[in-house]
Every structure is written in structure tokens, then in C-alpha cells.
N, C-alpha and C positions, 0 to 999 in steps of 0.2 A: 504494500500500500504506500503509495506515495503521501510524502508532507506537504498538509493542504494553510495554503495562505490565513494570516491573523482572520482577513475579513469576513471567512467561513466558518472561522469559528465563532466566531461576533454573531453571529444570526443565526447559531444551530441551538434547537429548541432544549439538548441535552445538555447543552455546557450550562445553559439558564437554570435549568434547573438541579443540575450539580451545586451549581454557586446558592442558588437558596437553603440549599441543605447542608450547604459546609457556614453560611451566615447561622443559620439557625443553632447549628451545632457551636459555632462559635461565642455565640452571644448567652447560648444557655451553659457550656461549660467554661464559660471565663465569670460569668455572675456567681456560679456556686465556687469556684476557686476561690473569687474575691472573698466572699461570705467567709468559707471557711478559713481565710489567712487573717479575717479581722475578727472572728471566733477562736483565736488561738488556740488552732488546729493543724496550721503546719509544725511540721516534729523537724528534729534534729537537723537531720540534713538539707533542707530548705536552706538554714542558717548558715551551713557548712559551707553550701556551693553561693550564698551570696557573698558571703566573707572571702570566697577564694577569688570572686568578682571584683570585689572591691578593693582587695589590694592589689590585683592586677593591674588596675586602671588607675592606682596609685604606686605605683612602679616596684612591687614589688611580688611578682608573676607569680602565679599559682600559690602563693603561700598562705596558709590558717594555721592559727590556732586549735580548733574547730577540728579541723582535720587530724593533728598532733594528737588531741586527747581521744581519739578513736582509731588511735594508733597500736600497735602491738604494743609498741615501747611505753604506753600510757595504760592499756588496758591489762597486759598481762605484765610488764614490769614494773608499774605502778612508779613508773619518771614522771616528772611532772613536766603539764604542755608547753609549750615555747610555742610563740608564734613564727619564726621564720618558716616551721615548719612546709616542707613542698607538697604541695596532695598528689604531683603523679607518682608518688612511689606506692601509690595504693590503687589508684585509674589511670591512665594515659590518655587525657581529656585532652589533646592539644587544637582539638578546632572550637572552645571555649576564643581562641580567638577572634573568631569573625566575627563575636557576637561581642565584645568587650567594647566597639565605638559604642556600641548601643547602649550597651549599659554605662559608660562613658556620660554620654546628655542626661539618662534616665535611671543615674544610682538609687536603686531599691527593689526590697526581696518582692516588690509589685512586678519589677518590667520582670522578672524571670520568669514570673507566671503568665505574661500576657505575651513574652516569648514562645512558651512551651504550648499552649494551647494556638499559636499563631504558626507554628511549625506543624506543628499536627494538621493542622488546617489545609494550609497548603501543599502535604503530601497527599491529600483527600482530592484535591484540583488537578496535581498532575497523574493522580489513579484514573482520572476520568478519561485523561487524553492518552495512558496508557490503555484501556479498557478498551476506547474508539478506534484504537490501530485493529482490534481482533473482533470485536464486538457490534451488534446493533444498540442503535442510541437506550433504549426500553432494557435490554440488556447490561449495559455500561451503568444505566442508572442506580439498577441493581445491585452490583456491582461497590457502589459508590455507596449508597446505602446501606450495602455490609459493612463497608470500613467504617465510617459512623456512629455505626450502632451498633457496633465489635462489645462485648466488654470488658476487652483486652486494648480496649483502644480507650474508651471513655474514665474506665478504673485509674491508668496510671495520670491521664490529664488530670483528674481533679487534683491528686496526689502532689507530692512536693518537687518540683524542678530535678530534675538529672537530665544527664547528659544524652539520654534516651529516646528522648523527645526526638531527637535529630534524625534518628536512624530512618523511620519511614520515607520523611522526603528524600533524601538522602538515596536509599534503596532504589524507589518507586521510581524514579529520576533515571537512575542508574539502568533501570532495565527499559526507560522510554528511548533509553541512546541505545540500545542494544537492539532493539525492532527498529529504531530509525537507521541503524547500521551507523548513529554518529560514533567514530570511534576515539576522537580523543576527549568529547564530552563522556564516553562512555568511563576514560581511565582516570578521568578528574575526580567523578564523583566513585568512584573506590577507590578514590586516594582519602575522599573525603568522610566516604564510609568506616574507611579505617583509621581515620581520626578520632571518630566520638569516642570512642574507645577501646582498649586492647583487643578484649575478645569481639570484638565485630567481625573479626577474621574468620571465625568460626561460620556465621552466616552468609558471608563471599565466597566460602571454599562449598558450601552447598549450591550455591548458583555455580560456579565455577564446573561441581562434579555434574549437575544436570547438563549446560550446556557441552560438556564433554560426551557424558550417555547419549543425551538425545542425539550427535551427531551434527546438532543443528550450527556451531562455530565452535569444534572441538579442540584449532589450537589457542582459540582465548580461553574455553573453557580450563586448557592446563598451566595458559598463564596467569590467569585468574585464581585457579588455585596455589600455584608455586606463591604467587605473590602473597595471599592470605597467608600459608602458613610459614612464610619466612618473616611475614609483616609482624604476624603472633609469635614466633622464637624468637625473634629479633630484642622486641620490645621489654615481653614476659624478663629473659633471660640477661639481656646485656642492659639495655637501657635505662629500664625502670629500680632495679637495682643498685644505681647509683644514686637515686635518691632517698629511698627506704629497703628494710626487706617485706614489709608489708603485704604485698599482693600473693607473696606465695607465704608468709607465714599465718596472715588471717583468714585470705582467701582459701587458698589452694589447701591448705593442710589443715583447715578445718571444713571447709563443707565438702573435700571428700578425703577425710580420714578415714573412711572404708575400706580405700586401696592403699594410700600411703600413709606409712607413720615415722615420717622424717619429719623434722621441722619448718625446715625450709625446702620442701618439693620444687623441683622446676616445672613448668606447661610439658617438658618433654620428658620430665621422669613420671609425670604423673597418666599422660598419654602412654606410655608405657605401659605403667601400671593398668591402666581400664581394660588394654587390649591385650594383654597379655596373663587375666583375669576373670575370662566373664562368669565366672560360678560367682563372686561378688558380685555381679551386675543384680543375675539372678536372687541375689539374696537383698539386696539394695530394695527391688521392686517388691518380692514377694513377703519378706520377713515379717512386713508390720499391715494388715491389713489397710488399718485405718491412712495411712501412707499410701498404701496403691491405691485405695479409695481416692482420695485426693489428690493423686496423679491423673488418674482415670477424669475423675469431673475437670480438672483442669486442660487436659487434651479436648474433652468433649466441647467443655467452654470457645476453644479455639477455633472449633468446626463449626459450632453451631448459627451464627451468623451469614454464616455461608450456606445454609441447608444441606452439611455434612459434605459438598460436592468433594471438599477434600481425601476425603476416605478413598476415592477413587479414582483418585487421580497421582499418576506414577510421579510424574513430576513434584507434587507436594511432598511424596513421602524420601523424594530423595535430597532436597533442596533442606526439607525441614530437619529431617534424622540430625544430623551434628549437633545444629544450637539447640533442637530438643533431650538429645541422649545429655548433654551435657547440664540441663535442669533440672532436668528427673533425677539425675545420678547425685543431687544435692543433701546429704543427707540432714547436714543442720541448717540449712534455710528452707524455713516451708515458703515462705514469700517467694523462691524459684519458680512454686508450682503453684502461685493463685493468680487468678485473670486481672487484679485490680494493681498488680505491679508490673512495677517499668519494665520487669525483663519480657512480658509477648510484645513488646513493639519490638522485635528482634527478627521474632518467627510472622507474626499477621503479614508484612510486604510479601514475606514468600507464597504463605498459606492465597495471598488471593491472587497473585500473579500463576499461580497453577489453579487456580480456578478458573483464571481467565482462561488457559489455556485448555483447559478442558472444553468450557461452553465452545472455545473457536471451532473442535470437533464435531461437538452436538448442539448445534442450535436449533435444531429442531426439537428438542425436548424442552425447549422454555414455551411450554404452553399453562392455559390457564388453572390446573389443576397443581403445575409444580411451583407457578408463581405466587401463586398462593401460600402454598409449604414453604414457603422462602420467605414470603413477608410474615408469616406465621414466626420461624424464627428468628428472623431482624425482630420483632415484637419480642418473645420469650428471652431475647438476650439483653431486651433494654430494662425486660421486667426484672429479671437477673440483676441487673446492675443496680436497677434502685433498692430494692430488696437487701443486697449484699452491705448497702454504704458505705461503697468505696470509698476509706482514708477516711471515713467521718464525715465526709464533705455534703454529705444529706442526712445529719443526722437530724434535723429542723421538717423531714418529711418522714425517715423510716427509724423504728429504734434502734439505737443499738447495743440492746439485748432484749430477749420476750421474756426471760425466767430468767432473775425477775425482769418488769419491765423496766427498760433503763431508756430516758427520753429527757431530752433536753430542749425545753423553746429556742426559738431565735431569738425574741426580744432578750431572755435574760442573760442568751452566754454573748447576747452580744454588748449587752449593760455592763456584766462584768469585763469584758475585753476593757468598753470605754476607761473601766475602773485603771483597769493596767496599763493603759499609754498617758492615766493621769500620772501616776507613779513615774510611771517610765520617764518623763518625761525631766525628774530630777535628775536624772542622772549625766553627767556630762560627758560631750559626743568621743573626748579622747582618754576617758576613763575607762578602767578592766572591771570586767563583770564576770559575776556566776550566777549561774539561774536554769533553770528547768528548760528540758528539751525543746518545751514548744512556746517558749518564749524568745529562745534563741534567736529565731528568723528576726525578731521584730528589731534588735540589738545586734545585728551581726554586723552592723555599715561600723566595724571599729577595729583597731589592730588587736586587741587585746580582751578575749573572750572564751570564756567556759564553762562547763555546764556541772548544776549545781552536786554537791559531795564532797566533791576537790574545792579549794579555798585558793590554794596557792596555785603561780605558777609561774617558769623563769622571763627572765625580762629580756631586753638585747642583747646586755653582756654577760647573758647566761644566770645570773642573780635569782636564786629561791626568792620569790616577793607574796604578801600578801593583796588579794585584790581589794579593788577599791570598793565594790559594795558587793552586795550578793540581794538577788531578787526572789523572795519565795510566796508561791500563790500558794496560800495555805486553806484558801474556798474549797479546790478540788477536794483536801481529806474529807468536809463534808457534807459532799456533794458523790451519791453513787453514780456518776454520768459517764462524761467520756471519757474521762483521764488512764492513759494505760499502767498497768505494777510498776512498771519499771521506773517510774518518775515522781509515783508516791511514796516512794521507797527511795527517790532522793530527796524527795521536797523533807523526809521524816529527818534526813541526814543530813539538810540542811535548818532543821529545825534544833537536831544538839549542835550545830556548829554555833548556831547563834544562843545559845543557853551557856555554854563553854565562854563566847566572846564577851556577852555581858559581863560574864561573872570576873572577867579576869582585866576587863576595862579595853580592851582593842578596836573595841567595835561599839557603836551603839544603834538604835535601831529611828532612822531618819524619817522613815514614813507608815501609820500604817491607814489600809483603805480595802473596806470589805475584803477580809482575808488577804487582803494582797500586804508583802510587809518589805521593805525595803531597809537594809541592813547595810552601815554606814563606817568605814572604817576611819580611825582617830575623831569619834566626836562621843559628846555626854547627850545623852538620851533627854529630851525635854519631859518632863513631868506626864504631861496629858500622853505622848505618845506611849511613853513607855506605861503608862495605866491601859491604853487603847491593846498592846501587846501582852500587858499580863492579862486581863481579862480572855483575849484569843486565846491564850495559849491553855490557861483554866480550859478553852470549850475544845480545843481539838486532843485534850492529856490522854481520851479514850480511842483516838486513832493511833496514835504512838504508841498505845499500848500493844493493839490487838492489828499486827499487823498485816494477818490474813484479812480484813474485816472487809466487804466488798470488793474483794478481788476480783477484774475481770480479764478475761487471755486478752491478747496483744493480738493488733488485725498487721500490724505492719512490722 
């Protein structure tokens, strides 16, 4: 098929109504994004990837703090964070730069979210004009409407900024230069594929091994692959290791310590290990029911937007097998295997470009009986995602939990937010902070920042310092809502930190505001405050005590 001029596409009935459904989609997943970042609801790494932003664009490249304290050397050697800290010793994010003019005019954890949904978007635009090189317009649309209303696609958008976001256009792009036979827009964008991050390799080398099989461009397919997996030894083994050992001490040798029990695993000792192993595979998948259970719905999840076309289609199962075998085989992240995280925008560009390529076979079975089963599940996967609340970011529509019921208005988490940017709002922009995961984001625009348990951490010239305040929402102990274990369990820890400070004069406590308490180092405690903080502390003594008491599992 030949490439048809701008002004054909300008006046084709399907490109109009692509773009209404990528607007619709935009405006209704960027309003709940918003809601949920002023609900302080984005977590940790929101914070992490703004902070890595902002000292970018203040000349000091990829470095956090933020990053440092979810380091190996922080979490398992218990060193204390330093901000020059580099994050790619833990990701190899280096196309964060194209995006840093941007964040550049518009510093705030806002533009990464109206990035991330704005990337999504417009690899939804170029699905369309990939879909029209093989497809009829009714078909394409289709098509278009899966990716949309994927909820593998919807789940990680509400969610918190990564570098993941990228990958669909990126992809989708990728394979429009491939049918358009463009071949150095084809090498651009798998240069740029393999940017967002290391393992991206893994899903190139699946494109790479299909157009090898199918015969269809088999010597790009094996430079495609040569490239992927030399791009992934490359990085994995030489590169990245000059910054941290991170990627293979937190990654590799914990979520799959099944095969390797070295510390430091390479990408090529541990490929090794899988393939020269598979009674472990098998035991991987089968051992724990409730585990394959949750692979099984997660694969299904993947398919069903599509009305399963994938199940039968060779191309999907060969293109997808790598970046899937290697999520499944995760034994300590379940977050591998749910639809509402970033890692299916890795597999979805594949899973529909073999769809595409199936219907280009059978188009004569898009009749009205199967169009139907198709919009049936575009619907069951959108009911899916509400139902799920993905990242919390509907939790003002669905609950999240039924037993008990656990439910939170908008009006009031978002009263209390206003509470916490009043507070926030003492604190001074080039001061060090500690504070709870999901207040993180909203404080990350600063050199110096961490999350609350730890007190301390080094300065420029390496110096143990204490930080300058520490922020603790101390509403969530009670409040059975949203708040995940892991953060009430530090908000408790940062509750002796501050009983320790008073007592011994370091600290005194600057502000307090429904539950919210703000914790002030070298000052005397004013009268009225520190009454406003003993009374608190009197009504939450039965949360600290019982520290099972509303526990709820962690969705992310």
C-alpha cells in the first residue's frame, strides 16, 4: 500500500473518529490522574522520577536522592541516602532526555503526568495509521478502540509516571516504518525504543524473531535482534555498573532468585540460568496455585480487549513469548503480573500489531455477530478496570475494599490534601525533608529529600546531617481508607522519631493541622502547638499500639 498524502487523511471519516476517542480518552484519564495527584495518591516513585527531572534540568543529570534511599546500599545496607546519587544504575532511562526542555518551562510532578497520558495518546493516533496500512476504516477503528480501552493500557496511565509510558509510541511508530518500508525512521525509533529502558531489548528481539520466522524482512529481523540483545549485554553488564550495582543486585537477584542465588547475577548469567533450567520454570508457574491463578487472569486480561484474537494468532505468541516469559518468571513482584502496571505497555504494541495482522488474513470474519463479541469485550475490560481501581485513582467511584467496606469521598481526601499543601507550604523550597511515600511527589522539586523512618542523610561533602523537618500525616492511622502497610508502618516510625526529638530538645514540632504534623529541627515548640500535638498523639496511642489494626494488602 502506498503512503497516501496529509490531505487524505484530513477528510477520512476514521482518522475523525480515532481522534475523538483518543480526546475522550485523554481528557477523562488526565482529570482522574489530576484528582488522584491532589488526593495524595501518587506513591513513591512519582517523587523519585520528578526529583530525577529536576535536577536534570538543574545541571545535575539523572541524580536523586529519592533514588539513593531505594537503593541496595540504603535498603539492604542500611547507608544513609546522598543525593548525588545516579538512578541509571538501577534503569537506563536515557531518552528522559527529550523530555527535560519540557519539563524545563513546566517544573512539576503535574507536567509528568500530562506527559505520560499525552504519550499514551498519541501512540493511540499512530495505531490508527498503522491499523489503515492493513485494515478497513470500521476495522482500524476497532482496533483503536482496543488500545483505549486495554486495561493494560488505562491501569498504568492513571498510575505514577515511568518511563513506560514511552514505549507504545515508540513501538507503534516503529512498526509504521516497517510496513512503510521507511528504513532509517525504522532504526531511529529502536534506537529510541531502547532508550526508555534496558530491558526494552527484550520486546525488539521479539519483533526482530517474528520478522525473521515470518520471512517477511528476515535480514532486519536478525539485525534487529543482534542489536536488542547486544543493546541489553551491553548496558545490563558494562554500562550500568559503573554507576551502581543495583539492577542486578535488587533486580535480577531478587525477583528471580529461583534460578540464581549469587548476589550480583549478570542479564547473561541469569539467561543462562532460565534456559538451562526449565524444571524451575515449571515449578515457578505451577508451585503456588494462587500464583498461576494470577498469571493466568493477567495473560487473559491482555487478550481480552482484543476479543482473544491473540490466542490465534502465531505472530502474537512469538513476538510476545520473551517480554512475557520474563514477567511471569517474577517470583517476588506480583505487580509483573497485574494489568494496572506499567510493565503491559511493553507486550499491548505487540499483542495488537498481531492482531492487526491476523484480521489483514480474515477480514471477512469481522461480521456483525463477532463485532459485537469484540465490543462486548472492549466493554468487560473497561468494567474490569473500574472495578479493579487502578493505583486508587477511582477510588471516589469504586471501593477499595468490600470486606470491610473501605471508601473514601472526594470532597474529604480532597479537604484533607488542601490540609497538607497548607502545611507544606512552610517549608522552604531549599530545605531537606522526610515524609511518607505519597507525599513525596508533592516535595520532590528539591535537592534534598526522603522518605519518612530515616531522619538522617549525607550532604555534598558526604557529612551524616540531620534533616531539616520531617512531615507526618498522622489522619491516615485513623482513617481505614487508602493508605497502604507499608507507610503506616512508617508514618508509626516517624511518630517515635518525633517523641525521641522532643524529648531530647533537636526538634520541635512547627505545625500541627488535622492530623497533618510538621516536625521542625532546632526550634522550641510554641505552647498551643505542642498542646494541639499532645492531644493527637493521646488519640492515635491505640494505633501505635496495635499494629496489625486495619491492615490492608498493597495494590502496587
Amino acid at each position: 500500500m502506498k503512503f497516501k498524502p496529509l490531505y487524505y487523511w484530513r477528510h477520512e471519516t476514521g482518522l475523525r473518529q480515532a481522534t475523538i476517542i483518543a480526546v475522550i480518552f485523554f481528557i477523562s484519564v488526565l482529570t482522574f490522574s489530576i484528582i488522584r495527584y491532589d488526593s495524595f495518591l501518587a506513591t513513591y516513585d512519582h517523587g523519585l522520577f520528578n526529583q530525577v527531572f529536576w535536577n536534570s534540568v538543574h545541571g545535575k543529570l539523572f541524580q536523586s536522592s529519592l533514588s539513593s534511599a531505594a537503593s541496595g546500599a540504603s535498603l539492604i545496607d542500611r547507608e544513609l541516602s546522598y543525593p548525588s546519587y545516579i538512578h541509571l544504575g538501577q534503569h537506563f532511562v536515557i531518552d528522559f532526555l527529550l523530555w527535560m526542555p519540557l519539563y524545563a518551562l513546566f517544573p512539576s510532578p503535574v507536567t509528568l503526568i500530562v506527559l505520560q497520558v499525552a504519550l499514551i495518546v498519541a501512540a493511540g493516533i499512530v495505531l490508527y495509521f498503522l491499523a489503515r496500512h492493513y485494515l478497513s476504516i470500521p476495522l482500524s477503528i476497532m482496533v483503536v478502540a482496543s488500545y483505549y480501552g486495554a486495561n493494560g493500557v488505562i491501569g498504568p496511565t492513571l498510575g505514577n509516571f515511568y518511563e513506560h509510558c514511552q514505549i507504545p509510541l515508540f513501538l507503534f511508530s516503529l512498526l509504521l516504518a516497517l510496513e512503510k518500508q521507511r528504513w532509517l525512521v525504522f532504526w531511529i525509533f529502536a534506537a529510541l525504543a531502547l532508550g526508555t529502558r534496558e530491558d526494552t531489548g527484550i520486546t525488539l528481539f521479539g519483533i526482530g524473531a517474528y520478522l525473521f520466522f515470518s520471512r517477511r524482512y528476515p535480514r532486519t529481523g536478525i539485525a534487529l535482534c543482534v542489536l536488542s540483545f547486544s543493546y541489553v549485554s551491553l548496558i545490563t553488564n558494562v554500562v550500568m555498573p559503573l554507576f551502581s550495582n543495583d539492577n542486578s543486585r535488587l533486580y535480577l537477584a531478587l525477583y528471580f532468585k529461583k534460578f540464581v542465588n549469587i548476589e550480583n547475577p549478570s542479564t547473561l548469567q541469569l539467561l543462562w540460568a532460565i534456559v538451562s533450567q526449565p524444571q524451575i520454570i515449571i515449578q515457578v508457574f505451577f508451585a503456588d496455585l494462587e500464583s498461576l491463578e494470577r498469571r493466568i487472569r493477567f495473560v487473559l486480561g491482555l487478550w481480552l480487549p482484543l476479543a482473544f484474537i491473540p490466542v490465534f494468532s502465531w505472530p502474537a505468541w512469538v513476538m510476545s513469548s520473551f517480554p512475557l516469559l520474563v514477567l511471569l518468571l517474577q517470583v517476588e513482584n506480583k505487580a509483573a503480573t497485574s494489568t494496572n502496571t506499567r510493565y503491559t505497555l511493553s507486550l499491548v504494541p505487540v499483542l495488537i500489531y498481531a492482531a492487526i495482522l491476523w484480521w489483514s488474513e480474515h477480514p471477512e470474519k469481522f461480521k456483525p455477530r463477532l463485532h459485537r463479541f469484540w465490543m462486548g469485550c472492549i466493554g468487560l475490560s473497561l468494567l474490569f478496570t473500574l472495578t479493579s481501581n487502578p493505583n486508587r485513582a477511582l477510588y471516589f467511584l469504586s471501593p477499595y475494599a468490600f470486606n470491610p467496606l473501605v471508601y473514601q469521598s472526594l470532597t474529604e481526601q480532597l479537604a484533607h490534601g488542601a490540609d497538607l499543601k497548607t502545611v507544606m507550604e512552610v517549608i522552604p523550597p531549599d530545605a531537606s525533608v522526610s515524609t511518607s511515600g505519597y507525599i513525596v511527589s508533592h516535595l520532590s522539586g528539591r535537592r534534598n529529600i526522603i522518605r519518612l523512618e530515616v531522619m538522617k542523610l549525607r550532604d555534598e561533602a558526604g557529612n551524616a546531617v540531620d534533616v531539616d523537618y520531617a512531615l507526618l500525616d498522622l489522619w491516615q492511622l485513623q482513617q481505614n481508607n487508602l493508605k497502604v502497610p507499608v507507610d503506616r508502618g512508617r508514618v508509626r516510625a516517624g511518630v517515635r522519631f518525633t517523641d525521641e526529638a522532643l524529648r531530647n530538645g533537636s526538634y520541635g514540632i512547627a505545625k500541627v493541622l488535622d492530623g497533618v504534623v510538621l516536625v521542625q529541627k532546632g526550634i522550641t515548640s510554641a505552647p498551643e502547638v505542642l498542646s494541639a500535638w499532645v492531644k493527637l498523639r493521646q488519640e492515635i496511642e491505640p494505633f501505635m499500639k496495635n499494629k496489625m489494626q486495619n491492615k490492608q494488602k498493597t495494590v502496587e
